[in-house]
C-alpha positions as CSV (number, residue, x, y, z in Angstrom):
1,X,0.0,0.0,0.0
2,X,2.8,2.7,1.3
3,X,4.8,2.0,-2.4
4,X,1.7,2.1,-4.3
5,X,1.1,5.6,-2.5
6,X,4.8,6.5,-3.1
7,X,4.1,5.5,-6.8
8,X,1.1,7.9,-7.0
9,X,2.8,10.7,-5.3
10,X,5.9,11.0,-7.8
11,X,3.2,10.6,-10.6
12,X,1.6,13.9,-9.7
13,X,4.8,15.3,-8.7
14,X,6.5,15.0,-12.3
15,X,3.6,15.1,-14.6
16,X,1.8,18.0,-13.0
17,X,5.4,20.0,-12.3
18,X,4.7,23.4,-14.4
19,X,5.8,22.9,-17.9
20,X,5.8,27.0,-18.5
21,X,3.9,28.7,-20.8
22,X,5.0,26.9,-24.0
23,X,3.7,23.6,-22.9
24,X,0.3,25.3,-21.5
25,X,-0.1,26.9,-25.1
26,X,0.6,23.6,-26.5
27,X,-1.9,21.4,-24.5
28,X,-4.2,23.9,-25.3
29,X,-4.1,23.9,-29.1
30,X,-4.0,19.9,-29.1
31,X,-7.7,20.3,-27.2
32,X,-8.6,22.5,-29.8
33,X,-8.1,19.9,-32.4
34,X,-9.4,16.8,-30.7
35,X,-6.3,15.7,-29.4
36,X,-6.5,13.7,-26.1
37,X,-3.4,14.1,-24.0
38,X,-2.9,11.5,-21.1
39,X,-1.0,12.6,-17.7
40,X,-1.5,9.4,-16.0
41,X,2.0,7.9,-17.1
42,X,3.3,5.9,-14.3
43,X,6.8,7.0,-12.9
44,X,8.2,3.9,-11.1
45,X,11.8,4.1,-9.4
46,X,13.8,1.0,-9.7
47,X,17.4,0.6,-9.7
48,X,18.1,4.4,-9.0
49,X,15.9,5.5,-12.2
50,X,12.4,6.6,-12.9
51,X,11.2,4.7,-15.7
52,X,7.7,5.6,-17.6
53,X,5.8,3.5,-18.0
54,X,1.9,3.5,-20.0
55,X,-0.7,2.7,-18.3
56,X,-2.5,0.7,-21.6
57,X,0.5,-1.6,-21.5
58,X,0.3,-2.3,-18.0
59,X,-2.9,-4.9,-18.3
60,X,-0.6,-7.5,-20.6
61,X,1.3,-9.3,-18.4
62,X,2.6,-10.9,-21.1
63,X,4.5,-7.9,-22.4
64,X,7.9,-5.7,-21.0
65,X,8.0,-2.3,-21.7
66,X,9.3,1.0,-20.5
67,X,10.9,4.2,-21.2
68,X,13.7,6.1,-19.4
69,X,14.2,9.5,-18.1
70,X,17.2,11.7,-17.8
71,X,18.8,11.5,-14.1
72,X,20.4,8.8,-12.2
73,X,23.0,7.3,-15.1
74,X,26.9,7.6,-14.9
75,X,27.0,10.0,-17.7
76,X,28.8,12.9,-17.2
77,X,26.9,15.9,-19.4
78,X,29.2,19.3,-19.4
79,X,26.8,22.5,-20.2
80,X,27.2,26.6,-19.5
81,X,24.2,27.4,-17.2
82,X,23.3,31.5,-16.3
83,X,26.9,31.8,-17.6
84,X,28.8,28.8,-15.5
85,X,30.2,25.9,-16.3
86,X,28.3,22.9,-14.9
87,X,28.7,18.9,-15.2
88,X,25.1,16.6,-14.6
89,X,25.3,13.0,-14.0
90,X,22.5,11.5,-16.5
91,X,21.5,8.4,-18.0
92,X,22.8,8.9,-21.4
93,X,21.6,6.0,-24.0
94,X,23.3,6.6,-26.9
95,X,27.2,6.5,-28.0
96,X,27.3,10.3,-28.2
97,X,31.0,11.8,-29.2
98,X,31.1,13.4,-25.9
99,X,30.6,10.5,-23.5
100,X,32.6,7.0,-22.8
101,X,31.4,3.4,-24.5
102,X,32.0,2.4,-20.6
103,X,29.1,4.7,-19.2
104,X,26.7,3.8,-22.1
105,X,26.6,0.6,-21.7
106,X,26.7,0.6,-17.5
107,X,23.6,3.0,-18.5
108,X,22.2,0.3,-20.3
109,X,22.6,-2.6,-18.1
110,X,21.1,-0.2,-15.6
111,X,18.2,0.7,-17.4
112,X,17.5,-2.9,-18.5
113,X,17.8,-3.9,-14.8
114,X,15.3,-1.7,-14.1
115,X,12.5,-2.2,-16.8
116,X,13.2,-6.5,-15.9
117,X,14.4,-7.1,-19.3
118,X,18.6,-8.3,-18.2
119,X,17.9,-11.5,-19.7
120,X,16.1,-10.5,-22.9
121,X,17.4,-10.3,-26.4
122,X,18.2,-6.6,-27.1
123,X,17.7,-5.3,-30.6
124,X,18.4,-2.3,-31.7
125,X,19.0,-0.4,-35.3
126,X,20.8,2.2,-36.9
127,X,18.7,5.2,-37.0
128,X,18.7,7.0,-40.1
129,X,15.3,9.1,-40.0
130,X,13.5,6.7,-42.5
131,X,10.6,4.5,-43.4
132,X,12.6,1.5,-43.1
133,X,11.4,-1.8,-41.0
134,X,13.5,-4.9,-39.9
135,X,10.9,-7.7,-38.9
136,X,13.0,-9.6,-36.0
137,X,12.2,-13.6,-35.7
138,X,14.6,-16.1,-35.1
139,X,16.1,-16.2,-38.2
140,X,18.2,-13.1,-37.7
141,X,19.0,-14.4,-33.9
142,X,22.5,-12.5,-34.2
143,X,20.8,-9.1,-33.7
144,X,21.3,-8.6,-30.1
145,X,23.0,-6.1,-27.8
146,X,26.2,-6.0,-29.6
147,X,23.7,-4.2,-32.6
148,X,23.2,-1.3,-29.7
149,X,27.4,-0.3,-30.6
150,X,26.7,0.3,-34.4
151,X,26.9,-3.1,-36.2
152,X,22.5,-3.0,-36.2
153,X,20.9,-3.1,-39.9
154,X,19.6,0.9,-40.5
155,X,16.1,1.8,-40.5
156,X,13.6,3.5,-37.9
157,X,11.1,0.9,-36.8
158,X,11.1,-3.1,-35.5
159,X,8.4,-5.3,-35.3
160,X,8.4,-8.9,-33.6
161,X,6.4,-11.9,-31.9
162,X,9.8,-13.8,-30.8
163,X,9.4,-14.1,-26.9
164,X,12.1,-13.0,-25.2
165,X,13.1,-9.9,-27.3
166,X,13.1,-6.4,-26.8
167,X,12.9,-3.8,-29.1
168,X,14.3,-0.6,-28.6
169,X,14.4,3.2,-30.0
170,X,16.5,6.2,-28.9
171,X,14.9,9.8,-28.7
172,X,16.2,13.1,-28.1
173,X,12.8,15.1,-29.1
174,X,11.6,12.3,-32.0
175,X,8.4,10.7,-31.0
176,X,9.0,7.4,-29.9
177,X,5.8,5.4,-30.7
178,X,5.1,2.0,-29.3
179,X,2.5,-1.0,-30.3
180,X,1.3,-3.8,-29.0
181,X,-1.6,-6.3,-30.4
182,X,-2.8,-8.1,-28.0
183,X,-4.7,-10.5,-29.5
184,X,-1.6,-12.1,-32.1
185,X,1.1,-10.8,-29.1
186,X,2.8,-8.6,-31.5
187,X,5.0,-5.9,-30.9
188,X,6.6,-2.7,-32.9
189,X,9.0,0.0,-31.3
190,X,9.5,2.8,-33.7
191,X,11.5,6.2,-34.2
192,X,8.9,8.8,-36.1
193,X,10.6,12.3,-36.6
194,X,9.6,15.2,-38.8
195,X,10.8,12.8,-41.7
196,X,10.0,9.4,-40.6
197,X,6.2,11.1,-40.0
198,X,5.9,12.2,-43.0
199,X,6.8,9.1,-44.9
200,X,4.4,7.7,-42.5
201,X,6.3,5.2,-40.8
202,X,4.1,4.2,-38.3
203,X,1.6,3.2,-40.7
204,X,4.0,1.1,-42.4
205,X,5.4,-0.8,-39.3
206,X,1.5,-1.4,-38.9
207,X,0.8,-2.8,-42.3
208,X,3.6,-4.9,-42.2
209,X,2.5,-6.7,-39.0
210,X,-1.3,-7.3,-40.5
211,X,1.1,-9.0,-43.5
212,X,3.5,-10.9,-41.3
213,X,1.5,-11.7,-38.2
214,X,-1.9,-11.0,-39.0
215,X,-2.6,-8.2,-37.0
216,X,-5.9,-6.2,-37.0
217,X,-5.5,-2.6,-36.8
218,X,-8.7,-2.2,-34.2
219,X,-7.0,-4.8,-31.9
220,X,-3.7,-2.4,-31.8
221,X,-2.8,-0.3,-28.7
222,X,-0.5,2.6,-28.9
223,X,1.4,4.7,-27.3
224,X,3.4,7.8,-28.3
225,X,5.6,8.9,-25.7
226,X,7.8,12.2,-24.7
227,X,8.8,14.0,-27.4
228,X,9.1,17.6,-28.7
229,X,5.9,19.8,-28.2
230,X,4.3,21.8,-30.6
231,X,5.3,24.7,-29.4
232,X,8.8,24.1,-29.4
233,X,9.4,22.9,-32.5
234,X,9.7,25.3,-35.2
235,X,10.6,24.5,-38.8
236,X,10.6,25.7,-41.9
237,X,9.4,25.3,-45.8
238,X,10.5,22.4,-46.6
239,X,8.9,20.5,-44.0
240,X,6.1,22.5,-44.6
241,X,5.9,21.9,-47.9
242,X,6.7,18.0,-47.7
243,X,3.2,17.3,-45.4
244,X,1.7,19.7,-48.0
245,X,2.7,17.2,-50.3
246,X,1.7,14.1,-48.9
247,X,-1.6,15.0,-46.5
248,X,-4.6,17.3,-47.8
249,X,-5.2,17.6,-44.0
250,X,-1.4,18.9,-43.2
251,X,-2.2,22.1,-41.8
252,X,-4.0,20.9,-38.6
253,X,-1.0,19.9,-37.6
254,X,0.9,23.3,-38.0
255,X,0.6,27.0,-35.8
256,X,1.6,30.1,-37.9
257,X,1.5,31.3,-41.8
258,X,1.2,27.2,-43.4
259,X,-0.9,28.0,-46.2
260,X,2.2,30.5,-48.1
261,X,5.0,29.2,-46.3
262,X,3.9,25.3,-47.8
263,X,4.5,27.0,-51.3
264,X,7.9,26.9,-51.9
265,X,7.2,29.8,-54.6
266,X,7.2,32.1,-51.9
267,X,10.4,32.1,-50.1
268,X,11.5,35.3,-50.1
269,X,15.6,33.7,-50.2
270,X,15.1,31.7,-53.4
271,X,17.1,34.1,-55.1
272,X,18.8,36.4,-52.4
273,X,19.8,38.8,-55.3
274,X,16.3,39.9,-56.3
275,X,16.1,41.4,-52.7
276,X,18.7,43.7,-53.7
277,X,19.9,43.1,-50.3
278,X,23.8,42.3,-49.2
279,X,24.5,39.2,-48.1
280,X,23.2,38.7,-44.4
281,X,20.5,41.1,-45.0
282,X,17.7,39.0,-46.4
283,X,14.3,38.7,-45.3
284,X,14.3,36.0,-42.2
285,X,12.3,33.1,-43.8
286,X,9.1,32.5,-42.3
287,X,8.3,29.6,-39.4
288,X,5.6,27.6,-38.4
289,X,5.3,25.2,-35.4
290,X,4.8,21.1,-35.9
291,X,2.8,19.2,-34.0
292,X,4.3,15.6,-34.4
293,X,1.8,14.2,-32.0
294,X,-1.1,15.2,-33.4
295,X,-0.1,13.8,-37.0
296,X,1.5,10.5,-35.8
297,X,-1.9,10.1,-34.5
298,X,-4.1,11.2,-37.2
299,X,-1.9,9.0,-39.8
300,X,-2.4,5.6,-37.1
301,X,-6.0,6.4,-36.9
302,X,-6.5,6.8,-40.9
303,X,-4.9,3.4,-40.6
304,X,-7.3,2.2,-38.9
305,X,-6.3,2.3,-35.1
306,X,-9.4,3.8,-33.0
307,X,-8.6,7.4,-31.7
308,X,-9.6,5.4,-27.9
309,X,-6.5,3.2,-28.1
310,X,-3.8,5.9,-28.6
311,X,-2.2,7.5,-25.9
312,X,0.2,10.3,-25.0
313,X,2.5,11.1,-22.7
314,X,1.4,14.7,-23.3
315,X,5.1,15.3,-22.2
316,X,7.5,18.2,-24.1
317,X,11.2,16.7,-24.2
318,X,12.1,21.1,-24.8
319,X,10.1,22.4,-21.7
320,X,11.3,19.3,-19.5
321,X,15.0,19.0,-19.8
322,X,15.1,18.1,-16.0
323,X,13.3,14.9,-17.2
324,X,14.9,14.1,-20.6
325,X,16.8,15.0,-23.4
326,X,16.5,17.2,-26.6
327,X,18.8,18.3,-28.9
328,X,16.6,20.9,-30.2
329,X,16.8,22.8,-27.3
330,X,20.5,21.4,-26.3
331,X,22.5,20.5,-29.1
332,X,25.0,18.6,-27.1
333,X,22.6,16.3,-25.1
334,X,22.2,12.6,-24.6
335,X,19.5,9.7,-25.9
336,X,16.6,7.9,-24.2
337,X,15.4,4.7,-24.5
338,X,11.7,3.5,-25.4
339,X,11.3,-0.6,-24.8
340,X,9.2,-2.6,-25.5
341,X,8.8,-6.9,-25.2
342,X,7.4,-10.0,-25.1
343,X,8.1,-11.9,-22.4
């Protein structure tokens, strides 16, 4: 009873912690649309790490899952703060130039501890912000944790039924999306940013489970964790212009001037000397805001996932760097972890 209390109590403590102003304006323009956001993410301490985990998932006690958090790793991150010089201990993921292989994996094994996935098959991939998909079964049985320190085939999603495996995806402001069927036991972990969303890779790694394992789309459960908010993430025309390409509903997922900054005809740069400007001197381009939630979900549920089976975090990686990573807002940062298994 007292840990289930404890458990309840650093729920409301992290996921009701003031997110500022950005992440208000962003919640609020998701309700707008329709969007649900979810703020009853577990945050369960094991091993000296809060690990997320979603709630949905929780009721299959067949499946392993989890997601890490910034603090408690033996990472040390070097950063200028209000002008000094300061060094945080995190739980860096990823074989980033500025940290040790040593640390990473003693990360690792630390956050595999604590998600109860030591003696699971890790698989990992190259990230390459794509559309590819590796299926993992037991023929490719040599894609393990050795994969996590770069010799994983390349591409942006995995899908399984193998028992005893565990997918896994690094973020550092990409939406890490995970799905489980529970009726066939079938698994994806996938890495969706501005390019992979696009290209719709979740609905791929979707469709390619209804091929290999016969999954039904309205059996599916997902669940899109912390990533980048809408109001942090700024981009420019050719993002804009790619979803103008490939979805006739595109601009419900963007804030600000869409409509003329989709058309690449109107960038004011596209031939800096018709400005009649000197170099330096030209027109600042336009921006508009992304909302990489709100499409990731829109594209599953065209797919045919009900909107009541989605989830969200409703978490900002930008407005919570005490929590996680993002290079958007850091630059030099580390990598999370989303996981996700059959036992």
């Amino acid at each position: 009873m007292a840990a289930e209390q404890a458990t309840r109590l650093e729920r409301l403590r992290v996921l009701t912690r003031s997110s500022g102003t950005k992440s208000a304006v962003r919640n609020r323009s998701a309700a707008k649309r329709g969007t649900s956001i979810s703020a009853k993410w577990n945050v369960r301490r094991a091993s000296g790490l809060q690990i997320l985990e979603a709630p949905a998932f929780a009721r299959f006690n067949w499946l392993v899952h989890g997601l890490s958090t910034r603090p408690g790793g033996a990472s040390e991150l070097k950063s200028v703060r209000d002008g000094e010089d300061t060094c945080e201990k995190v739980l860096n993921l990823g074989f980033t130039d500025w940290d040790t292989k040593k640390r990473v994996r003693d990360n690792r094994e630390k956050f595999f501890r604590a998600i109860g996935a030591s003696k699971m098959r890790i698989v990992a991939l190259r990230q390459i912000h794509s559309d590819i998909l590796q299926v993992v079964d037991s023929a490719n049985e040599s894609q393990s944790e050795s994969d996590l320190r770069g010799a994983a085939p390349q591409g942006d999603a995995l899908i399984t039924r193998e028992p005893g495996v565990l997918l896994v995806v690094q973020t550092a402001d990409c939406v890490p999306i995970l799905l489980a069927d529970p009726k066939r036991r079938a698994i994806a972990a996938i890495h969706s940013g501005w390019r992979g969303t696009v290209r719709r890779i979740a609905a791929k790694a979707l469709g390619r489970m209804q091929m290999e394992f016969g999954t039904k789309p309205e059996d599916v459960v997902v669940e899109l964790g912390p990533s980048i908010g809408q109001s942090c993430y700024e981009v420019g025309t050719e993002v804009a212009a790619e979803f103008q390409a490939q979805f006739p509903n595109a601009r419900d997922w963007f804030e600000g001037p869409f409509d003329p900054l989709a058309d690449s005809d109107n960038d004011p740069n596209w031939l800096p000397w018709l400005t009649m400007k000197p170099p330096g001197h030209q027109p600042t381009p336009p921006r508009v805001q992304l909302d990489l939630i709100a499409a990731n979900r829109a594209i599953l549920e065209a797919a045919g996932i009900p909107a009541r089976n989605i989830s969200s975090s409703g978490l900002c990686t930008a407005c919570r760097t005490d929590l996680f990573f993002s290079f958007r807002k850091e630059r030099t940062t580390g990598r999370m972890m989303a996981a996700i298994g059959i036992r």
